[in-house]
Backbone as ProteinMPNN parsed JSONL, in Angstrom:
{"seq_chain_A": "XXXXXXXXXXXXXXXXXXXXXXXXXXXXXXXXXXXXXXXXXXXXXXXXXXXXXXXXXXXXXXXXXXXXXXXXXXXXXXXXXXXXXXXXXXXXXXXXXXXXXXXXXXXXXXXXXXXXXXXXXXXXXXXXXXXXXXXXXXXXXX", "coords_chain_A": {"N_chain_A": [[-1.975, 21.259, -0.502], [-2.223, 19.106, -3.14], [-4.982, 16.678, -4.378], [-5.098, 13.546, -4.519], [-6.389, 10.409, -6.003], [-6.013, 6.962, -5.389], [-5.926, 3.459, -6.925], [-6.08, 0.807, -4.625], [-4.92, -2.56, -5.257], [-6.724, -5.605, -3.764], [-4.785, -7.173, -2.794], [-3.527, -5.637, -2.222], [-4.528, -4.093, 0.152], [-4.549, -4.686, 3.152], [-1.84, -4.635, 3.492], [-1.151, -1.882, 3.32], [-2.51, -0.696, 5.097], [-1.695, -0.977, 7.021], [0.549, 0.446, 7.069], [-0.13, 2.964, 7.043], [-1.435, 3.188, 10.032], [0.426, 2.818, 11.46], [2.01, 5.633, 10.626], [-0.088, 7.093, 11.177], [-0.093, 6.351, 14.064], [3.185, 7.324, 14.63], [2.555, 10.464, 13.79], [0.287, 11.171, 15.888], [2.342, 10.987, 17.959], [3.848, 12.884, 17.556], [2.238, 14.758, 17.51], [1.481, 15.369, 20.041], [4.289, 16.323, 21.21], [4.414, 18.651, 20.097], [2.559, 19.902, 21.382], [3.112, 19.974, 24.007], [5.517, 21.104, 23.984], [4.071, 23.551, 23.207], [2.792, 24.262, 25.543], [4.779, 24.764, 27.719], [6.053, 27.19, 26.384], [6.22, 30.582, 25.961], [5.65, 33.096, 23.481], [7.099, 33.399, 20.259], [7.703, 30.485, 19.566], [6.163, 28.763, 21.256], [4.051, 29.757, 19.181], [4.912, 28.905, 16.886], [4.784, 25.863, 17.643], [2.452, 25.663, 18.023], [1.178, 25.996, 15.692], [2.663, 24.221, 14.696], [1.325, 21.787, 15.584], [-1.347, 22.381, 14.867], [-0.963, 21.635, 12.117], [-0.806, 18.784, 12.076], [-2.602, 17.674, 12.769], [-4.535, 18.17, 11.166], [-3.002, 16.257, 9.188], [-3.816, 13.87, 10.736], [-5.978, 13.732, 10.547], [-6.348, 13.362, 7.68], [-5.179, 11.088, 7.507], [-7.076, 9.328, 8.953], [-9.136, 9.089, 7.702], [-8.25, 7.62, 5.531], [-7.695, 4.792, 6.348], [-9.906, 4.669, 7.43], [-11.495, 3.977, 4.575], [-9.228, 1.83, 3.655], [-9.976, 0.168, 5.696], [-13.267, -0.56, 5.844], [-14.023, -2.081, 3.309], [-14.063, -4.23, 0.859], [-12.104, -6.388, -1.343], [-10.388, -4.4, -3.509], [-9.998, -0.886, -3.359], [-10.597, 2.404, -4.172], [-8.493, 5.186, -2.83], [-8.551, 8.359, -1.47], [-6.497, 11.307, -1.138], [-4.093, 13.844, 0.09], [-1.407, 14.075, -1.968], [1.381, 13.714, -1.096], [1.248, 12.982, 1.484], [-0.333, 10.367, 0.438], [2.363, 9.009, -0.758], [4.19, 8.745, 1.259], [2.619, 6.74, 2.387], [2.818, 4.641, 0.726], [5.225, 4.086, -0.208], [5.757, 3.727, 2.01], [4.818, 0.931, 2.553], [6.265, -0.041, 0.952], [9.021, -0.335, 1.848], [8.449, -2.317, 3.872], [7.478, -4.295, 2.543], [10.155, -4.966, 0.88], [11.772, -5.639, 2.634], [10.174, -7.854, 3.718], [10.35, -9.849, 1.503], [13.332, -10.071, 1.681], [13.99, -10.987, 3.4], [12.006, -13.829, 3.251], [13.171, -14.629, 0.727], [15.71, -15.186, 2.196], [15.156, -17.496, 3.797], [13.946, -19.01, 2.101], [16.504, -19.847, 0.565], [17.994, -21.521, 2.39], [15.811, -23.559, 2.391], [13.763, -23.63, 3.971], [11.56, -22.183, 3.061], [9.338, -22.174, -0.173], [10.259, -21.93, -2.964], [8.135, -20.238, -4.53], [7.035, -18.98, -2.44], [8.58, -16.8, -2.094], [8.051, -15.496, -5.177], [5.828, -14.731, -4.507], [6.24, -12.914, -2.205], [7.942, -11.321, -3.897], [6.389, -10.294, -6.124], [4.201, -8.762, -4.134], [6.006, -6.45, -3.748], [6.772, -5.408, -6.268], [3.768, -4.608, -7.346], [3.172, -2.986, -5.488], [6.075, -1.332, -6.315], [4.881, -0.31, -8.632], [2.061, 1.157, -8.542], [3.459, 3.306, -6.54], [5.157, 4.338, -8.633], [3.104, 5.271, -10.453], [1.753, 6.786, -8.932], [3.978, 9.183, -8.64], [4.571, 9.389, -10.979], [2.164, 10.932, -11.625], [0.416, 10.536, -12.892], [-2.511, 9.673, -11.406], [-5.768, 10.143, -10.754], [-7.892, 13.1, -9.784]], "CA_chain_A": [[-1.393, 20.131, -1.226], [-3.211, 18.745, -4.594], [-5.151, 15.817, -3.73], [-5.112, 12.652, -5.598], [-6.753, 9.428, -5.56], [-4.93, 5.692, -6.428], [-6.789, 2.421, -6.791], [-5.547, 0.066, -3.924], [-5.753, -3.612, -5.433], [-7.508, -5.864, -2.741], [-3.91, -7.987, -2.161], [-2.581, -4.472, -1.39], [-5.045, -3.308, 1.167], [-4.226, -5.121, 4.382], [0.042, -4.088, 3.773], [-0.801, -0.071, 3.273], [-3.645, -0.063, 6.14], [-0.69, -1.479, 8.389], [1.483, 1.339, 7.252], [-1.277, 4.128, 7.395], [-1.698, 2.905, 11.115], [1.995, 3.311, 11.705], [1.84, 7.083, 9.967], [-0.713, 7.494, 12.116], [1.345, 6.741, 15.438], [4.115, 8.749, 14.808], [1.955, 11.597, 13.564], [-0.04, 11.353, 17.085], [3.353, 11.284, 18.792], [4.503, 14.475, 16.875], [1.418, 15.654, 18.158], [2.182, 14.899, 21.287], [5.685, 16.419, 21.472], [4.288, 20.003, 19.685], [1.586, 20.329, 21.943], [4.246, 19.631, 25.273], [6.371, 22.645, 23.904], [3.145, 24.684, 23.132], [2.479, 24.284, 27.207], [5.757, 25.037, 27.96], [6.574, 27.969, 26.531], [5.069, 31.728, 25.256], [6.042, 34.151, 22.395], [7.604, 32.591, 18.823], [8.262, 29.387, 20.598], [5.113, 28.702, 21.366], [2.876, 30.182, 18.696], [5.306, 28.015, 16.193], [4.5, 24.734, 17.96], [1.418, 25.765, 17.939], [0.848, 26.089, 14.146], [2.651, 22.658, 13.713], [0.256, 21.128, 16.249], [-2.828, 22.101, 13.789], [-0.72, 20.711, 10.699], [-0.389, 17.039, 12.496], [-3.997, 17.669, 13.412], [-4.406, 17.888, 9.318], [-2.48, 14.859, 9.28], [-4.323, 12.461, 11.669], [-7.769, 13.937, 9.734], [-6.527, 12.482, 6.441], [-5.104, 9.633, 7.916], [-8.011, 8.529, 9.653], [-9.713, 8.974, 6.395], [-7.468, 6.545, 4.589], [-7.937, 3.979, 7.135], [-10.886, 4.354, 7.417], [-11.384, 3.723, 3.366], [-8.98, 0.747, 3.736], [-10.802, -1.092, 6.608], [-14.522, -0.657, 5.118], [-14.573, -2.299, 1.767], [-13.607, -5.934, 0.433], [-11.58, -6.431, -1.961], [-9.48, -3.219, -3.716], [-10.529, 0.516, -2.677], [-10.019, 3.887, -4.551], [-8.468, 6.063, -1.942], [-7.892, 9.986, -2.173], [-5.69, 11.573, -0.048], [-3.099, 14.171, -0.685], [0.134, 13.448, -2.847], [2.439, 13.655, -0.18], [0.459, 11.426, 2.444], [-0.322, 8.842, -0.233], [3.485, 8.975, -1.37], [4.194, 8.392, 2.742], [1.971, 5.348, 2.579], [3.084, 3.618, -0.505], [6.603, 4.006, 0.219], [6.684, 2.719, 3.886], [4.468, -0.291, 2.542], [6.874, -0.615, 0.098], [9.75, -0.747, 2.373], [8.396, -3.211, 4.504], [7.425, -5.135, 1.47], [10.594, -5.345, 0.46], [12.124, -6.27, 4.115], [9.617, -9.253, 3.718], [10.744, -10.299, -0.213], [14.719, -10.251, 1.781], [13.679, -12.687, 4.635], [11.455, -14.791, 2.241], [14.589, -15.5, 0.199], [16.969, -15.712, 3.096], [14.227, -18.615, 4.625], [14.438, -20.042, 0.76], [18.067, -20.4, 0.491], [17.917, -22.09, 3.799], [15.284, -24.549, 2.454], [12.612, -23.325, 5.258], [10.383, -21.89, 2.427], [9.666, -22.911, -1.075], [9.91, -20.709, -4.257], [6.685, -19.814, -4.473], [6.46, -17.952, -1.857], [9.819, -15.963, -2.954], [7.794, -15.122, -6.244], [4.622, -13.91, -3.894], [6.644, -11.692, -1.97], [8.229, -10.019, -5.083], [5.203, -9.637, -6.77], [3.966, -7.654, -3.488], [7.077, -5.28, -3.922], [6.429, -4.997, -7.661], [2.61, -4.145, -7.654], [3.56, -1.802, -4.579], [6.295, -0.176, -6.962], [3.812, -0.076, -9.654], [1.672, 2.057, -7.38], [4.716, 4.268, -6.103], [5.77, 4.582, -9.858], [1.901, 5.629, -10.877], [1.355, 8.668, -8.052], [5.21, 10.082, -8.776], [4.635, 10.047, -12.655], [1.041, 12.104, -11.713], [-1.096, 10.142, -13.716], [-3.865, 9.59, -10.726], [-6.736, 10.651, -11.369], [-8.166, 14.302, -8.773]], "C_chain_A": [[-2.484, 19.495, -2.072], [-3.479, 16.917, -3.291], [-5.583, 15.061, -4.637], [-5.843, 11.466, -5.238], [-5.742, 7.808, -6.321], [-6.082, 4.318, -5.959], [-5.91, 1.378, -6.588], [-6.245, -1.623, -4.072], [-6.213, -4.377, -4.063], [-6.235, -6.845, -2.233], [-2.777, -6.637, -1.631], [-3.153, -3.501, 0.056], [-4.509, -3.642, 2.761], [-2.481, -4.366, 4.603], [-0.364, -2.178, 3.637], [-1.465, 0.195, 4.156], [-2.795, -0.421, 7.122], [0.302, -0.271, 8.108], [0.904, 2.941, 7.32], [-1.437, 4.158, 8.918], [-0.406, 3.522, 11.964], [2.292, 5.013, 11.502], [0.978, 7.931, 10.96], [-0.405, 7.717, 13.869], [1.839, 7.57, 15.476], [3.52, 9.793, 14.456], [0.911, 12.145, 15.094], [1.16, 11.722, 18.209], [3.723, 12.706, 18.579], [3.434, 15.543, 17.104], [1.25, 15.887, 19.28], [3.329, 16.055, 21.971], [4.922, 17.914, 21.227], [3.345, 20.635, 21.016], [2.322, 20.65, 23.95], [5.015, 20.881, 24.983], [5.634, 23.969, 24.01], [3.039, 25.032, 24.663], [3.566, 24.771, 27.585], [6.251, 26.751, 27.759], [5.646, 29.229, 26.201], [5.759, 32.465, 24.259], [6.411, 32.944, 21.013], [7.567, 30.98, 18.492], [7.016, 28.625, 20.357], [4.061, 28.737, 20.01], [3.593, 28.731, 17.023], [4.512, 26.465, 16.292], [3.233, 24.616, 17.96], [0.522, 25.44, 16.592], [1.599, 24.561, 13.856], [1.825, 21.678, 14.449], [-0.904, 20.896, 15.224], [-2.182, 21.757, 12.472], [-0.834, 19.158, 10.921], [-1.831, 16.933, 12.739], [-4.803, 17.068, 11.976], [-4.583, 16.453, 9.069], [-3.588, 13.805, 9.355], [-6.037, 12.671, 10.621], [-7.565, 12.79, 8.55], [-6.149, 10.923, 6.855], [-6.353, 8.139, 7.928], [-9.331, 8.013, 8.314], [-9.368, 7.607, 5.614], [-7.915, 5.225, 4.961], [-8.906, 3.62, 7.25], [-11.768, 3.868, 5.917], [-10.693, 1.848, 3.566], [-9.759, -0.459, 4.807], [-12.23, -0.856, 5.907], [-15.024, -1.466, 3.927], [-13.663, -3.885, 1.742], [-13.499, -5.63, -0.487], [-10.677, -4.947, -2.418], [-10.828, -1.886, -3.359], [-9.48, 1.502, -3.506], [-9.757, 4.543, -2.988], [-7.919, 7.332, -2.279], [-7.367, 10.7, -0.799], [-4.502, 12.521, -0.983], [-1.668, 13.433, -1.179], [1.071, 13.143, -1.88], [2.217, 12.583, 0.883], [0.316, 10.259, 1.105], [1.346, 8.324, -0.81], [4.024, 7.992, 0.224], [3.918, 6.946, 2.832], [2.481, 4.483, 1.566], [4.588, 3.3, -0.072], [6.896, 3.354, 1.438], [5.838, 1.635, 3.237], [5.547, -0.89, 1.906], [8.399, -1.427, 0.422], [9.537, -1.938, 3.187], [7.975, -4.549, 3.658], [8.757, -6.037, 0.889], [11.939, -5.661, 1.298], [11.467, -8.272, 4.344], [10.154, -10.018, 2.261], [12.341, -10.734, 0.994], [14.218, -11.266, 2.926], [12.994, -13.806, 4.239], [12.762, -15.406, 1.705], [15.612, -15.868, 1.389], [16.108, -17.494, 3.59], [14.432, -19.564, 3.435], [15.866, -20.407, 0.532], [18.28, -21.418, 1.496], [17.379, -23.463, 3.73], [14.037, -24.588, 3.418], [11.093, -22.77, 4.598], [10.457, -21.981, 0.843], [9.35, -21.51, -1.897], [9.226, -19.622, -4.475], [6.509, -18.502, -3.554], [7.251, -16.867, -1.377], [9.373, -14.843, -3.823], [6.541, -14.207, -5.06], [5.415, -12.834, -3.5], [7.152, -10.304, -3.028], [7.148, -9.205, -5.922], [4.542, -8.488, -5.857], [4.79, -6.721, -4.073], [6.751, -4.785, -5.2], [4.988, -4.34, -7.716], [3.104, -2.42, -6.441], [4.672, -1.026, -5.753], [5.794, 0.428, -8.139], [2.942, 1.193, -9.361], [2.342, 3.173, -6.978], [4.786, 5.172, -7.49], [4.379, 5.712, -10.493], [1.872, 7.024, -10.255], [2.663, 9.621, -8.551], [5.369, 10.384, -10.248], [3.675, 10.989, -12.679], [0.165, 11.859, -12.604], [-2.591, 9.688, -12.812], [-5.28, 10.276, -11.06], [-7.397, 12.06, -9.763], [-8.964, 13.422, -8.176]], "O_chain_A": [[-3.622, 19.404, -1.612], [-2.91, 16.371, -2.345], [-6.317, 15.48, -5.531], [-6.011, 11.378, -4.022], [-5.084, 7.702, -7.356], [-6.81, 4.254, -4.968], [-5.168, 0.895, -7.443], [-7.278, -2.056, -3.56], [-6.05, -3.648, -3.085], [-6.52, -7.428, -1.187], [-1.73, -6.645, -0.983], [-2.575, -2.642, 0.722], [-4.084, -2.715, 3.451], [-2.07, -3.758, 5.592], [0.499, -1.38, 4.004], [-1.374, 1.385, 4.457], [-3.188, -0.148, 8.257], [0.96, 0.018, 9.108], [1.591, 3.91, 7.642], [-1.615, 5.318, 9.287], [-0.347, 4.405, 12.819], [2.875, 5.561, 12.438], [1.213, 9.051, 11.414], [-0.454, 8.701, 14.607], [1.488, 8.596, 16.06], [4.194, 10.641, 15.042], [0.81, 13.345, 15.35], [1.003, 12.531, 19.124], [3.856, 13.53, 19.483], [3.557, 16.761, 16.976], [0.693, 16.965, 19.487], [3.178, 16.539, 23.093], [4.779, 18.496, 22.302], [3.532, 21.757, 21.488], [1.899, 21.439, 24.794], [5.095, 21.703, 25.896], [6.018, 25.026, 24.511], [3.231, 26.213, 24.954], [3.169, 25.822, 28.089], [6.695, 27.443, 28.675], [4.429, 29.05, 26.149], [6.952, 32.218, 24.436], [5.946, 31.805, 20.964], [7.431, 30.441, 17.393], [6.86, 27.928, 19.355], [3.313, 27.777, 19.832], [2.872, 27.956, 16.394], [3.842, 25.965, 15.388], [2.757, 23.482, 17.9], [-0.53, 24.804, 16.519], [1.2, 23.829, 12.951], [1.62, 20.628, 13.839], [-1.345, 19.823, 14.812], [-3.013, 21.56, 11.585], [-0.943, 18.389, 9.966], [-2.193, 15.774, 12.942], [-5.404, 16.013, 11.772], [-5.554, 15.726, 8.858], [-4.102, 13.125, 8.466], [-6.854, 11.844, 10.217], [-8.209, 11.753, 8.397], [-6.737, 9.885, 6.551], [-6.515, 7.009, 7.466], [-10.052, 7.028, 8.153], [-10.165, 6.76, 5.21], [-8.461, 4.505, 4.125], [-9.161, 2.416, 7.232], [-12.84, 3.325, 6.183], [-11.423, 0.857, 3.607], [-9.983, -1.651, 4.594], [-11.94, -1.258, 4.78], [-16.21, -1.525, 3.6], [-12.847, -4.362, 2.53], [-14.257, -4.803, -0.994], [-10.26, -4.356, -1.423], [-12.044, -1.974, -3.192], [-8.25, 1.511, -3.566], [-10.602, 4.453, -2.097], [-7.046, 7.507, -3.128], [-7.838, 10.579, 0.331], [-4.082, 12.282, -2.116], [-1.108, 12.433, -0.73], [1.583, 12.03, -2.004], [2.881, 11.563, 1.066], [1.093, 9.304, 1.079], [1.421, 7.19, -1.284], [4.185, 6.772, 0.219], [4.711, 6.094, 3.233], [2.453, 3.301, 1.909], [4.921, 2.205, 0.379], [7.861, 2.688, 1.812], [6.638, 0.748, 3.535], [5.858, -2.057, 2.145], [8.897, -2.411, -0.126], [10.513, -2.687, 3.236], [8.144, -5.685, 4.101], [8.721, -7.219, 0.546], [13.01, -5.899, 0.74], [11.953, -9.309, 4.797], [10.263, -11.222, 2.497], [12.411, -11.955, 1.128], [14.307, -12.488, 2.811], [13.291, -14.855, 4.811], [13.3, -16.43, 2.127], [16.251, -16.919, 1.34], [16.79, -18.519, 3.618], [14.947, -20.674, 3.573], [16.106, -21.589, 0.287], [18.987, -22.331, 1.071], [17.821, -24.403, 4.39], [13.397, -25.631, 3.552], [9.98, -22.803, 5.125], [11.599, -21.879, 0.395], [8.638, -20.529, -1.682], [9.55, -18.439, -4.583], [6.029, -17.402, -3.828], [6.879, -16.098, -0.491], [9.774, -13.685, -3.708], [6.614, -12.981, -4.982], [5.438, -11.828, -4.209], [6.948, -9.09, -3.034], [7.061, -8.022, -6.25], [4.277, -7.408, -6.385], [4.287, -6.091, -5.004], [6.412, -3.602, -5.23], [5.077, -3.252, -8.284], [3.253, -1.233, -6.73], [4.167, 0.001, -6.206], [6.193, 1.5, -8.595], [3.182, 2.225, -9.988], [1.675, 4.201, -7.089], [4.553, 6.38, -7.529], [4.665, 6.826, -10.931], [1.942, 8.102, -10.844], [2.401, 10.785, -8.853], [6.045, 11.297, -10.722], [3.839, 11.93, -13.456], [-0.679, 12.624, -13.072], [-3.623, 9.407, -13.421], [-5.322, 11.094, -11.979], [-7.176, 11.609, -8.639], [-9.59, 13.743, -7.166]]}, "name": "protein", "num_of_chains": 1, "seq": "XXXXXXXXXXXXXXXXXXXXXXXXXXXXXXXXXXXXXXXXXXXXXXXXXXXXXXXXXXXXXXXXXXXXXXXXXXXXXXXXXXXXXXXXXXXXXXXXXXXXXXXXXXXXXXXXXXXXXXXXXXXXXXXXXXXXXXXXXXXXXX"}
């Protein structure tokens, strides 16, 4: 898989190193589960679970990479990582981005939170699909 890099501004690092973390979970679990069948069984079965064991293995490498990129540095961070993992990460930030933008306004309609911080949340979602929009057009830079 081609491997790309994207430049993570510094109000986007903390929301994609929380969903890199998450990626990282379930990718340990799924390593988990392959490695439980590998024990289990012998012939096709086996040698399968086996081979997706060392792809999640892959995985957790770049992961840890990412993460390790996002926690190290102040303020924004180039990170490189393949297309598909950085697509992974942008996208679940983006969802949970835009989980927080719908409870922001529900709390504003309500009167519990003021405008402002309506417009913050959207702007997350927006720079995040800015980001999204950037890796899936393929203008990153190798």
């Amino acid at each position: 898989m081609a491997r790309v890099s994207v430049e993570v501004p510094a109000e986007l690092v903390t929301q994609i190193r929380e969903t890199v973390l998450l990626l990282y979970e379930a990718t340990t679990e799924s390593l988990h589960v392959a490695l439980k069948t590998r024990a289990a069984g012998e012939g096709p079965e086996a040698q399968a679970a086996l081979d997706e064991a060392h792809l999640h293995r892959l995985r957790l490498d770049d992961l840890d990479d990412i993460a390790g990129e996002l926690r190290r540095r102040e303020g924004g961070v180039r990170v490189g990582a393949p297309r598909d993992l950085l697509h992974d990460a942008l996208y679940g930030a983006l969802i949970d981005a835009g989980e927080r933008l719908a409870e922001a306004s529900t709390r504003c309609w309500r009167g519990e939170l003021s405008l402002d911080r309506v417009q913050e949340a959207a702007e997350e979602v927006l720079a995040l699909d800015a980001l999204l929009r950037e890796l899936d057009g393929g203008s990153l830079s190798p």
